[in-house]
C-alpha positions as CSV (number, residue, x, y, z in Angstrom):
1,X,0.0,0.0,0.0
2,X,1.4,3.5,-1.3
3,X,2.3,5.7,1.5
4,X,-0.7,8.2,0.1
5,X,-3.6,5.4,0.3
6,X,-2.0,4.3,4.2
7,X,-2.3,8.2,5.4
8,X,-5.6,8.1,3.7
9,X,-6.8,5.5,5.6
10,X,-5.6,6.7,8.8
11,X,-7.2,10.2,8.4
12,X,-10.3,8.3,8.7
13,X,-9.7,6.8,11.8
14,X,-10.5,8.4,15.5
15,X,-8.6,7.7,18.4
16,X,-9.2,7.7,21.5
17,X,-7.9,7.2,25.6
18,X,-9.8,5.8,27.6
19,X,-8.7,4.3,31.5
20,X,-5.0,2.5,29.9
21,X,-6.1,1.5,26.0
22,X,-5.9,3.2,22.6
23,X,-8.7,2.4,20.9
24,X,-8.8,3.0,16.9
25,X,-12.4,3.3,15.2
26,X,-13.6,4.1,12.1
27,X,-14.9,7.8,11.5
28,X,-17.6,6.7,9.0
29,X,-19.6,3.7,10.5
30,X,-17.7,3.5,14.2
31,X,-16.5,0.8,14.0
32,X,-13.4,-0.3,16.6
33,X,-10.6,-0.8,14.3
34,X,-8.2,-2.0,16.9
35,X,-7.2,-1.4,20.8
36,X,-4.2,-1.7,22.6
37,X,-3.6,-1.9,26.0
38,X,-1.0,0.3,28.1
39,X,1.0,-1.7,30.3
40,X,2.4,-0.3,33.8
41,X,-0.5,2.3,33.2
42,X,-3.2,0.7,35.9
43,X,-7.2,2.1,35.4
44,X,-6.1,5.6,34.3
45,X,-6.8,8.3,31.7
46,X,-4.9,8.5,28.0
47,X,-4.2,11.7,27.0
48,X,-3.5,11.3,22.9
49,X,-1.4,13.4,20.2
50,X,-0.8,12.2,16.6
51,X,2.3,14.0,15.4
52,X,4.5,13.1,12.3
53,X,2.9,9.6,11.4
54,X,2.6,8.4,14.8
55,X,0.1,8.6,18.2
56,X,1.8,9.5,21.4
57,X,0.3,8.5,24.1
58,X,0.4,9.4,28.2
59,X,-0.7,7.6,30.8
60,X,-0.1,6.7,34.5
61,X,3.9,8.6,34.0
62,X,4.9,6.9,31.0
63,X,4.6,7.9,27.1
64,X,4.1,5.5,24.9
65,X,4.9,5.8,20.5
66,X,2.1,3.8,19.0
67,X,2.1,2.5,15.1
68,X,-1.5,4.3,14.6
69,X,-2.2,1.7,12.0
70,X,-2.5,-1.5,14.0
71,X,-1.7,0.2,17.9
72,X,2.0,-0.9,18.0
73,X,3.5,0.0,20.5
74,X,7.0,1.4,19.0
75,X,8.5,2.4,22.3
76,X,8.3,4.2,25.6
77,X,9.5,6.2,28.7
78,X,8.9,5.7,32.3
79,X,9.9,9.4,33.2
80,X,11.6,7.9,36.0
81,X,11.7,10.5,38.8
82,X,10.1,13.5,36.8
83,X,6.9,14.8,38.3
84,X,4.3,12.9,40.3
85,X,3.2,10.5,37.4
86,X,0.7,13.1,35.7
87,X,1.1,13.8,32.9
88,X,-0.3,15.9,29.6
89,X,0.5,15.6,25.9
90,X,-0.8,18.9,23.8
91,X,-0.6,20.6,20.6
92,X,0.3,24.2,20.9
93,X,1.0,25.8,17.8
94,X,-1.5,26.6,15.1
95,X,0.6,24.7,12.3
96,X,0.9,21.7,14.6
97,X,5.0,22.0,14.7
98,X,5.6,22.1,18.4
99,X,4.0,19.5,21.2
100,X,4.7,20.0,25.1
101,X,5.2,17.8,27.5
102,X,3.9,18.1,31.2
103,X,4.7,16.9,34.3
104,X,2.7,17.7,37.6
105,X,4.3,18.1,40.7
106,X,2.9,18.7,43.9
107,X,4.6,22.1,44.3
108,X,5.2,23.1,40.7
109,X,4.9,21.6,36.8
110,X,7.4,20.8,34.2
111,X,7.1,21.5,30.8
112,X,8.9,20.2,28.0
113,X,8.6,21.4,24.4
114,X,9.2,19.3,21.7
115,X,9.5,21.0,18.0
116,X,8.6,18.7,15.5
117,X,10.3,17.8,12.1
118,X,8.4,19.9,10.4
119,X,10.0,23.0,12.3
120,X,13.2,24.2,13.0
121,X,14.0,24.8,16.7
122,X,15.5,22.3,19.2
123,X,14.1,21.0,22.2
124,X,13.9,22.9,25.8
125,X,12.9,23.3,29.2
């Protein structure tokens, strides 16, 4: 399949978090495509951001890369002493070219911006 048809097809999916899964489902008749479970997540909340071909997920402190085609899970990150295990995953720029990162604390929050590929500044704090 032509790299054209596949991002076709996934522009007509819909995904969502719900309490440790991914679930893919199908824009036009709603049907569940596929659903993948987050492990070391427990019962909580996905927060969900598809960015350069690929879902990012956070749940229960970790992020998770997920193939958006069959729910892969590509990779993820524990966040091993950052925060208190919240955390957010958000757009914030109108041309979708940067994401952030953040990390609740009981006192104060983290934030960690991410520019994509499609722009041309670095990571920071």
């Amino acid at each position: 399949m032509s790299s054209t048809t596949e991002n076709a097809r996934i522009a007509d999916y819909l995904f969502v978090g719900t309490y440790g899964h991914v679930v893919a489902v199908d824009k036009r008749d709603g049907k569940i495509l596929w659903k993948t479970s987050l492990p070391f997540t427990g019962y909580k909340v996905v927060s969900i951001l598809f960015e350069d071909g690929r879902l990012f997920c956070a749940s229960g402190g970790r992020v998770f890369a997920l193939d958006p085609r069959n729910g892969a899970i590509l990779w993820s990150n524990g966040l091993s002493r950052m925060g208190s295990g919240v955390v957010f995953l958000s757009t914030v720029s109108s041309n979708n070219t940067e994401m952030v990162l953040s990390l609740l604390e009981q006192i104060r929050t983290d934030n960690h911006r991410h520019r994509t590929a499609n722009s041309s500044a670095t990571s920071s704090r």
